[in-house]
N, C-alpha and C positions, 0 to 999 in steps of 0.2 A: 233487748230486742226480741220482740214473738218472733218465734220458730212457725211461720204459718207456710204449706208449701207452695201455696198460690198466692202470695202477696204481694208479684209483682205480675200475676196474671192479669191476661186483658181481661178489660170490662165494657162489655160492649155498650153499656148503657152509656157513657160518657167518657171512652176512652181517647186519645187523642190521634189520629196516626203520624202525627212528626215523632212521635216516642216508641217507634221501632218495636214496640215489646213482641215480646213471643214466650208462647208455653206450650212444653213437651211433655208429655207424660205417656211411656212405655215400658212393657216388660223384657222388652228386647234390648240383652247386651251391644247390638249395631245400634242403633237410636241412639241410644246411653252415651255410645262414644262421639259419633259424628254429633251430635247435640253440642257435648260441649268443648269438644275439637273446632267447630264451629267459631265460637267466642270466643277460644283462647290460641290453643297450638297442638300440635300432634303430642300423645303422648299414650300411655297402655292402663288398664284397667283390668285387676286380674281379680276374679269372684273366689273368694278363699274356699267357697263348700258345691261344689256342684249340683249340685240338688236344692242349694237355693236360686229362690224364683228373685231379681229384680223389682221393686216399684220405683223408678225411678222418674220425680219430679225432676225441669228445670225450668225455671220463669226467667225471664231476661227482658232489661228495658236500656234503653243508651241514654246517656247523658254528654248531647255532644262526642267526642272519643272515646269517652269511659263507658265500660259497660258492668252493668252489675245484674248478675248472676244468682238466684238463691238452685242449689242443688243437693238432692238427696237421693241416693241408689238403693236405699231399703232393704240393702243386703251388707254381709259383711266384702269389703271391696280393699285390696291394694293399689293406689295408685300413684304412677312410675311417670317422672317427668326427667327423659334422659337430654333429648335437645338440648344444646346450649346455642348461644346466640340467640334466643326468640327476641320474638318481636315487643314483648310486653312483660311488665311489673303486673304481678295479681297479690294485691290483699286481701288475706284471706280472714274470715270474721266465720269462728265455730259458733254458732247458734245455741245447738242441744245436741246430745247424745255422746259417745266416746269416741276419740279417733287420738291418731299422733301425728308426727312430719320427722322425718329426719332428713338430713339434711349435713354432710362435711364432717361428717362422724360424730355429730351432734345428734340425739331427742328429744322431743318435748311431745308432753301430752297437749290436748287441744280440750280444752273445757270452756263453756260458754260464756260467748265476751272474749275469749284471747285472741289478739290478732295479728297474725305472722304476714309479713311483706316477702312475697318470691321474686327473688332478683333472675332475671333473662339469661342469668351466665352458672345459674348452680343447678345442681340434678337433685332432685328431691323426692322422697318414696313417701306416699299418705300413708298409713291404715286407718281407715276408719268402719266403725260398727253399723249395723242396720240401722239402729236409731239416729245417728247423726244426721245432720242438717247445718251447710255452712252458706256464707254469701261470699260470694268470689267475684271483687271489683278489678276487672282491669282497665291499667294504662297505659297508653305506648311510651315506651322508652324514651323519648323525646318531649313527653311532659314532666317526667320528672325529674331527668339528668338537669345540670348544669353547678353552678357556683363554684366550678373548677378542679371539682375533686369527685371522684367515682362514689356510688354509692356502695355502704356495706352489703352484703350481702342478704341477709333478714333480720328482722327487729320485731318484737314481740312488744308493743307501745306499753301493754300494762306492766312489764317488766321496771318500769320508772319509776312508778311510785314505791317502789323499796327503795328505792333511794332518794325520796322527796323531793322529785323533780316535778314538773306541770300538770296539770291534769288531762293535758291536751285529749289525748287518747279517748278517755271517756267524752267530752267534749265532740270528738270526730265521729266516735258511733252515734253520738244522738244526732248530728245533723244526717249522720245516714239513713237514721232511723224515718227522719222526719221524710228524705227523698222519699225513700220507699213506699212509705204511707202516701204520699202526692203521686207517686207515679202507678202505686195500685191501686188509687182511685181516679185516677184518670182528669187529674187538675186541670181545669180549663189555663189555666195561668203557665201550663206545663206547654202546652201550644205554641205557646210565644219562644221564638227563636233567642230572642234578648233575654227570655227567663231560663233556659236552655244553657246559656252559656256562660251568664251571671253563676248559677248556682253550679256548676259544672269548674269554673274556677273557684269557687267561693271552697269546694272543697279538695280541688288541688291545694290551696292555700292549706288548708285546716290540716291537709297528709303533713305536707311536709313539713309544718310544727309541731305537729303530733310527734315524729318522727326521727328530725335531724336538727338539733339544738340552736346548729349556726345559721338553720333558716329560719329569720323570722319575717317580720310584714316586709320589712326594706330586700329582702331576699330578690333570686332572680324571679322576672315573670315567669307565670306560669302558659301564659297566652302564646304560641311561638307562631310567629309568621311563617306562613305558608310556604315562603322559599327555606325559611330554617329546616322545617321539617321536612321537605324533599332533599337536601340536603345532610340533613343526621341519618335519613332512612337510605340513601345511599352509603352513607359513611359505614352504619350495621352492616350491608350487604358484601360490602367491599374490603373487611379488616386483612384479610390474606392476602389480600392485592395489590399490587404495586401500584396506587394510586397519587395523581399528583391534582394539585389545586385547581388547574384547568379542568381537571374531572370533576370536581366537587361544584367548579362554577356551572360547567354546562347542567348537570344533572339541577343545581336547583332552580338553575335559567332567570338568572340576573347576572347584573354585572358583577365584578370580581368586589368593586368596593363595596356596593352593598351587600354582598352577603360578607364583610369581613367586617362592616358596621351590625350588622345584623347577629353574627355568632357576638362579638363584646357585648351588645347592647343586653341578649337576652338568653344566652349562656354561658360567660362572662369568660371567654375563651377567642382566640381565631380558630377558621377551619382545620390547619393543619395541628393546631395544640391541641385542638378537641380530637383529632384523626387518633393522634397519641394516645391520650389520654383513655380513650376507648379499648386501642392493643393493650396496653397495657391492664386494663379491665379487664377483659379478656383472656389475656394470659395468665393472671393469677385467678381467676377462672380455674382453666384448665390445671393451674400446679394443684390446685387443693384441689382438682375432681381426680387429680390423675393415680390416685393411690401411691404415690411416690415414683413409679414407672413413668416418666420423661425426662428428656432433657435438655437443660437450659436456652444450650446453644441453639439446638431445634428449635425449641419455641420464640426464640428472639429471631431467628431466621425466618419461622412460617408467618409472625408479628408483622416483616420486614422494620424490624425496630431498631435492625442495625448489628453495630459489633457487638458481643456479649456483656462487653465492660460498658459501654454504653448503656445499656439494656439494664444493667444491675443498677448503677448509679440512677437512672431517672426511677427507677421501680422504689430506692430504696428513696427516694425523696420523699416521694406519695405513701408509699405505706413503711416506710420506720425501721425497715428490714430487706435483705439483697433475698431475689430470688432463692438461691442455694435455701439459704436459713427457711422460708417459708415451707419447701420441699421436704426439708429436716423434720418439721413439725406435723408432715403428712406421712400417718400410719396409712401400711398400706389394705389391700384388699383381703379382708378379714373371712370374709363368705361370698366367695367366687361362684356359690350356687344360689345367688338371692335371686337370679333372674331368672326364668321359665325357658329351659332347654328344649322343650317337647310338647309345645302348647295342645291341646285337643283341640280351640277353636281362635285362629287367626284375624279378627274380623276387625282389618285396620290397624290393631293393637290392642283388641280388649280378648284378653286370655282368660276360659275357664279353667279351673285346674284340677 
């Protein structure tokens, strides 16, 4: 995929306006952030050298709920995604230039064509160099969740073919490729709301076999009715809260059978399994962010997931291990000074240093 920084720029000669696009380009660390705070979710952005200048591109077009992002800061930049609970999955596709991600006490460098998926529940720090240039598609959490079981945390798709699995991956960048070339040239055919949302699943479909192995075409849909999704976006908002199914139904505003036909049919769960299944997302979340500092009972308590023995048994079903053990396996805080104590300039969250 070209590394171009305007490829999803409008084009006014035959642009469309159902395709939302927009393009940024300033030398100002405030722009920089609200730009792509905008698209995705709060987070900091800290300039390694003071006295470097920004050039920072961002082109954005929507595809239906997805939106794809190409962004380059033109400076060397750290960026700190601490939020947990967001709203949305972003895969991320390095184009050109050097950057890394860390991530759970994991790194990986980021060289062009790799593509790491950020899960809404993990804290992740970029570096990346001047030269870098990535494309950053998100999706709300509600298109991708379902088939009954949490997603991992990130996946690096070319990582498969050392193991001579599918080629899916490569496959899912060329159909991105091919978006992006339509939508920065301004496709009449991109117009069409039918063509909008054809190819808008066409490549939810393509993620999640890229992806996750047990999904393939017979998978759940990816299309989620309109009550589904008022209803999971309450479910997000609501995991700390003592919430009961009456809540769930009012918030998506149908009646109780249909939305309990409606989570089977097309997240292969009811409301309150899915309620679950989420806390518990969430909570092992928080054990591998917490440096080893929490504890169990607490977090089965703040879950409201119940008694603790509870709590460990349904965790150990889903992921193959009791709370404690997971805990175990989290070293804890190594460099208590990687965060910016005394920032020079506050603006939102993007710190010079």
């Amino acid at each position: 995929m070209a590394a171009d920084p305007c490829f999803l720029a409008v084009n006014s000669a035959n642009g469309q306006p159902s395709l939302r696009r927009v393009s940024v380009a300033s030398p100002s660390p405030a722009d920089a952030l609200r730009s792509v705070t905008r698209a995705f979710f709060r987070h900091e952005v800290v300039v390694r050298d003071e006295s470097d200048r920004l050039n920072f591109n961002h082109s954005c077009a929507s595809l239906g709920d997805v939106s794809l992002n190409q962004i380059a800061y033109g400076a060397d930049v750290d960026v700190r995604i601490e939020d947990l609970q967001r709203s949305h999955f972003v895969l991320v596709i390095a184009l050109s230039g050097s950057g890394s991600v860390e991530f759970n006490q994991r790194r990986w460098d980021l060289q062009g064509g790799d593509c790491v998926l950020m899960s809404p529940n993990v804290r992740y720090r970029f570096e990346l160099g001047s030269d870098h240039t990535h494309l950053a598609i998100g999706v709300p959490h509600g298109r991708l969740s379902g088939g009954g079981r949490p997603f991992e945390a990130v996946h690096n798709i070319f990582e498969r073919r050392e193991h001579g699995r599918p080629r899916g991956g490569a496959d899912l960048v060329a159909f991105i490729e091919y978006l992006c070339g339509e939508l920065h040239e301004g496709s009449p055919i991109f117009g069409l709301s039918a063509v909008i949302a054809a190819n808008e699943t066409c490549f939810l479909q393509m993620l999640r076999a890229a992806l996750f192995e047990d999904d393939g075409p017979g998978g759940v849909p990816t299309v989620l009715p309109g009550f589904v999704r008022r209803a999971d976006r309450y479910i997000s908002a609501h995991l700390k809260e003592d919430i009961s199914l009456d809540d769930i139904v009012a918030a998506a505003g149908v009646p109780a059978r249909t939305l309990y036909h409606g989570f089977q049919r097309f997240l292969g769960e009811s409301p309150m399994r899915w309620l679950r299944l989420r806390r518990l997302e969430c909570a092992r979340a928080d054990l591998i962010a917490s440096g080893g500092d929490i504890s169990v009972i607490d977090l089965a308590n703040q879950y409201w997931i119940g008694h603790c023995g509870r709590f460990a048994r349904m965790y150990r079903e889903l992921y193959g291990e009791t709370p404690s053990q997971t805990l175990a396996r989290v070293p804890g805080d190594s460099d208590p000074a990687s965060r910016p104590t005394s920032p020079r300039d506050v603006n939102g969250g993007f710190y010079m240093r």
